[in-house]
C-alpha positions as CSV (number, residue, x, y, z in Angstrom):
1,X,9.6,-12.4,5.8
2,X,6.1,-12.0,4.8
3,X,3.8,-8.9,5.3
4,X,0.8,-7.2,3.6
5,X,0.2,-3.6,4.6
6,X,-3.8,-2.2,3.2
7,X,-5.4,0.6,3.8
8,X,-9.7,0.1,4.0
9,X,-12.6,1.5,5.2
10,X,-16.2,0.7,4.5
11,X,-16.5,3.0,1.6
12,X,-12.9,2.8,0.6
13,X,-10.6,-0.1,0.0
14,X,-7.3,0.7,-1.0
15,X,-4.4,-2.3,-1.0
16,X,-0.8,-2.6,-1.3
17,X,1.7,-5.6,-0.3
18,X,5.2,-4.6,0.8
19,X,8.0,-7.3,-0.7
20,X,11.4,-7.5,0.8
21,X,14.6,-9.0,-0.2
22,X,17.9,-9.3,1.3
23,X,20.9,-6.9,-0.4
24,X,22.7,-9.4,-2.8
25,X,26.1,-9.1,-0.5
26,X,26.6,-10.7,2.9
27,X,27.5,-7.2,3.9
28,X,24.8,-5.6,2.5
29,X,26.8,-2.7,1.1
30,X,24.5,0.2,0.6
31,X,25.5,0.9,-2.8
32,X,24.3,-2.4,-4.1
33,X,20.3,-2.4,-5.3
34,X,20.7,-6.6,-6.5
35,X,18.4,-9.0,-4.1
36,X,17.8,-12.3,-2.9
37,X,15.8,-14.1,-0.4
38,X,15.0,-12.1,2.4
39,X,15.6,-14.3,6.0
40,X,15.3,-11.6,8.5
41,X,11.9,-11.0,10.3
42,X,10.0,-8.0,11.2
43,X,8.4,-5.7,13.9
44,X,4.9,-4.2,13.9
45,X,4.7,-0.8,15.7
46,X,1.6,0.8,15.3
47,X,1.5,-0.8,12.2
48,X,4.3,0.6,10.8
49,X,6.5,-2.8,10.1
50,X,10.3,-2.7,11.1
51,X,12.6,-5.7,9.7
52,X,15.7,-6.7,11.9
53,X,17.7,-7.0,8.7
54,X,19.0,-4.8,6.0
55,X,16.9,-4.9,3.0
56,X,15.6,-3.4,-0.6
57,X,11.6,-3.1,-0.3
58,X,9.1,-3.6,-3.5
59,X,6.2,-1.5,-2.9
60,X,2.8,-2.7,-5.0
61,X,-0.3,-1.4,-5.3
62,X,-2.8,-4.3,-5.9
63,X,-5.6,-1.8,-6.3
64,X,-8.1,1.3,-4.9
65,X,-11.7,1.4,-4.9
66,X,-13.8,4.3,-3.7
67,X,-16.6,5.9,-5.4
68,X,-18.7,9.0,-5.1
69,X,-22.0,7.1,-4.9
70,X,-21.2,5.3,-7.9
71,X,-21.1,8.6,-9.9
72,X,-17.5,8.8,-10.4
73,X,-14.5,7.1,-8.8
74,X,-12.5,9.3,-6.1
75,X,-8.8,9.8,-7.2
76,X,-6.7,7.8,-4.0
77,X,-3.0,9.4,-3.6
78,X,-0.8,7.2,-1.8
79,X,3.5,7.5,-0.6
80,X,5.4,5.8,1.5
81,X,7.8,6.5,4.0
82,X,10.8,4.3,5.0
83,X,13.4,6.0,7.8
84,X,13.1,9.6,7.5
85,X,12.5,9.7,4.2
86,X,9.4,10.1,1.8
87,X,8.9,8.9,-1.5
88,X,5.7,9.6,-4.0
89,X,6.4,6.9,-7.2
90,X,3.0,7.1,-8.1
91,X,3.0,11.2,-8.0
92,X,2.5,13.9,-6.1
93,X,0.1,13.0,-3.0
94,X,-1.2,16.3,-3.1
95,X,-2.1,15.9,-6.6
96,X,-5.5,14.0,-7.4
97,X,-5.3,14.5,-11.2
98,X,-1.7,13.9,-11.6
99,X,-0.9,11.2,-8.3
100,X,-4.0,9.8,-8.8
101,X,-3.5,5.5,-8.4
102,X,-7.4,4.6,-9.1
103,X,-7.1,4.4,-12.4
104,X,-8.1,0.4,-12.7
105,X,-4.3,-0.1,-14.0
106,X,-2.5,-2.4,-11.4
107,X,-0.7,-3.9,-9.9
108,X,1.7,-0.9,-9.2
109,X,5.4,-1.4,-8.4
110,X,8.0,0.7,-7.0
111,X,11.3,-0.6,-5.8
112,X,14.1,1.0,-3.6
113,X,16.5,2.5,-5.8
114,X,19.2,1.2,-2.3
115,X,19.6,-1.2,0.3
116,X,17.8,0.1,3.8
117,X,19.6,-0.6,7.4
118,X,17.9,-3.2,9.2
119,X,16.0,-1.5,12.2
120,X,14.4,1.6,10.1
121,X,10.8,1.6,9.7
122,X,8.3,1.8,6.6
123,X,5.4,3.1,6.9
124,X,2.1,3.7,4.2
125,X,0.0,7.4,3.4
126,X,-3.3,7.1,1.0
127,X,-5.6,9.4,0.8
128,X,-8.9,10.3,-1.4
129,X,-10.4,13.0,-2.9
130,X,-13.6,13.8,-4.0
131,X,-15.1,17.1,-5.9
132,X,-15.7,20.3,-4.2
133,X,-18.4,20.8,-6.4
134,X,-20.8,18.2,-8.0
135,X,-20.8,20.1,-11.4
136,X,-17.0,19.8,-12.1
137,X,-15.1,17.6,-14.4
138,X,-12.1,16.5,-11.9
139,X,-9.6,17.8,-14.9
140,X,-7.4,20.0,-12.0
141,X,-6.5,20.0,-8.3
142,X,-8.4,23.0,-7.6
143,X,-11.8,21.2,-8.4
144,X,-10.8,18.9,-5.2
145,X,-11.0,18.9,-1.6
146,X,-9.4,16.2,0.6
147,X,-12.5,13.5,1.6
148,X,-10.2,10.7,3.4
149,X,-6.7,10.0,4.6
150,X,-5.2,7.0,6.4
151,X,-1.7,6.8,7.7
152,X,-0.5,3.5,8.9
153,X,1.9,5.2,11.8
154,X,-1.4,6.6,13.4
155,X,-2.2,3.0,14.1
156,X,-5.6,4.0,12.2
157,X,-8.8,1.7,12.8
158,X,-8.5,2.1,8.6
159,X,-5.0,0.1,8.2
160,X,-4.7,-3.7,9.1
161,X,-1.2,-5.6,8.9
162,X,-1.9,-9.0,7.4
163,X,1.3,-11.8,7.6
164,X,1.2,-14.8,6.1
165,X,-1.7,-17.2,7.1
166,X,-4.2,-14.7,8.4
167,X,-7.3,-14.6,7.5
168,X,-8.7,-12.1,4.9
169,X,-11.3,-9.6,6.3
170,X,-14.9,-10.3,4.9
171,X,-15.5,-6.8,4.5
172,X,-17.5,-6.2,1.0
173,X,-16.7,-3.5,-1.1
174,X,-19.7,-0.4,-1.1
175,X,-21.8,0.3,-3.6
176,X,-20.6,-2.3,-6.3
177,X,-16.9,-1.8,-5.4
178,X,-14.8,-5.1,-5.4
179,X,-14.5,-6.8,-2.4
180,X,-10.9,-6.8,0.2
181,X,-10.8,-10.6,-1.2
182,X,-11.3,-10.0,-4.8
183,X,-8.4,-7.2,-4.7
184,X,-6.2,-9.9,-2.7
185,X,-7.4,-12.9,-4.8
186,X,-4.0,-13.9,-6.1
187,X,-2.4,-13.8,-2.6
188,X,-5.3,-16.0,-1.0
189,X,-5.6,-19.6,-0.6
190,X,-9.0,-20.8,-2.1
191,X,-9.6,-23.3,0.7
192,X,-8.7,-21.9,3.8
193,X,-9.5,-18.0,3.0
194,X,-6.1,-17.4,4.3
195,X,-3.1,-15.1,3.2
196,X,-0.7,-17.1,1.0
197,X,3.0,-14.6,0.7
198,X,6.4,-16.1,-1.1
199,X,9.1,-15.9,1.4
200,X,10.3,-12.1,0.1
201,X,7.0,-11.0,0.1
């Protein structure tokens, strides 16, 4: 099963790539969090991605770039959403200062803490923030204001699914910003400018 899900705009990229394995029992008994090799497939609905298999999911973030015209970088805020539930690894999505994933450490993993029935859906939140006022220093919340926010189960013009073999957008990244193909560079073959994913990924 192989998927990438990335959120990107023209003045924002932000990336992640969604790894899946299969429970380590036959049954896939909910209790167990071991893996192996995931063999199921997937669904695509609006871009939310639905495997047809039980499975443990390894959420990375591969990086975030947006900038405030190159003055500072925008804090990006990101959770994801499998089933009915909602989970923030990174911090609070509400919280620039204190969810903030731009902070040029990555990649960024979070892994199911259980096994997920085969059928429910994940789906992928980000959103940026930029300064109410020009003069601030970012240290709190209350010196931000909400600038973008992409949700992958809107089937937003921001959000693109990639599976294995497709080809990376040429989109360049704005004002200095690395590029959609930079961020992905380790999951792209050379040759071919094509997605490149291991069989859980």
């Amino acid at each position: 099963m192989n998927t990438t899900l990335k959120a990107l705009s023209a003045a924002s990229l932000s990336l992640a790539i969604l790894c899946l394995s299969a429970p380590s029992s036959a049954a896939g008994n909910a209790g167990s969090s071991k893996s192996g090799q995931y063999k199921g497939d997937f669904n695509i609905s609006k871009k939310s991605v639905v495997p047809d298999e039980r499975y443990i999911a390894r959420f990375r973030v591969l990086g975030a770039e947006i900038t405030s015209g190159g003055k500072y970088d925008l804090p990006v805020t990101a959770s994801i959403k499998i089933g009915s539930t909602t989970y923030e690894p990174f911090g609070p999505i509400s919280s620039p200062t204190k969810g903030n994933v731009n902070d040029h450490h990555f990649p960024k993993d979070f892994i199911m803490p259980d096994n997920v029935s085969a059928g429910t859906a994940f789906t992928v939140l980000a959103k940026s923030w930029q300064r109410a006022k020009s003069y601030t220093d970012g240290k709190t919340d209350a010196q931000f204001s909400q600038y973008m926010a992409v949700n992958s189960s809107d089937n937003s013009a921001n959000m693109a699914v990639l599976r294995n073999g497709d080809k990376v957008p040429t989109l360049a990244g704005f004002s200095g910003q690395a590029s959609i193909k930079q961020i992905v560079n380790d999951y792209v073959n050379a040759q071919t400018g094509t997605v490149v994913l291991n069989p859980d990924e």
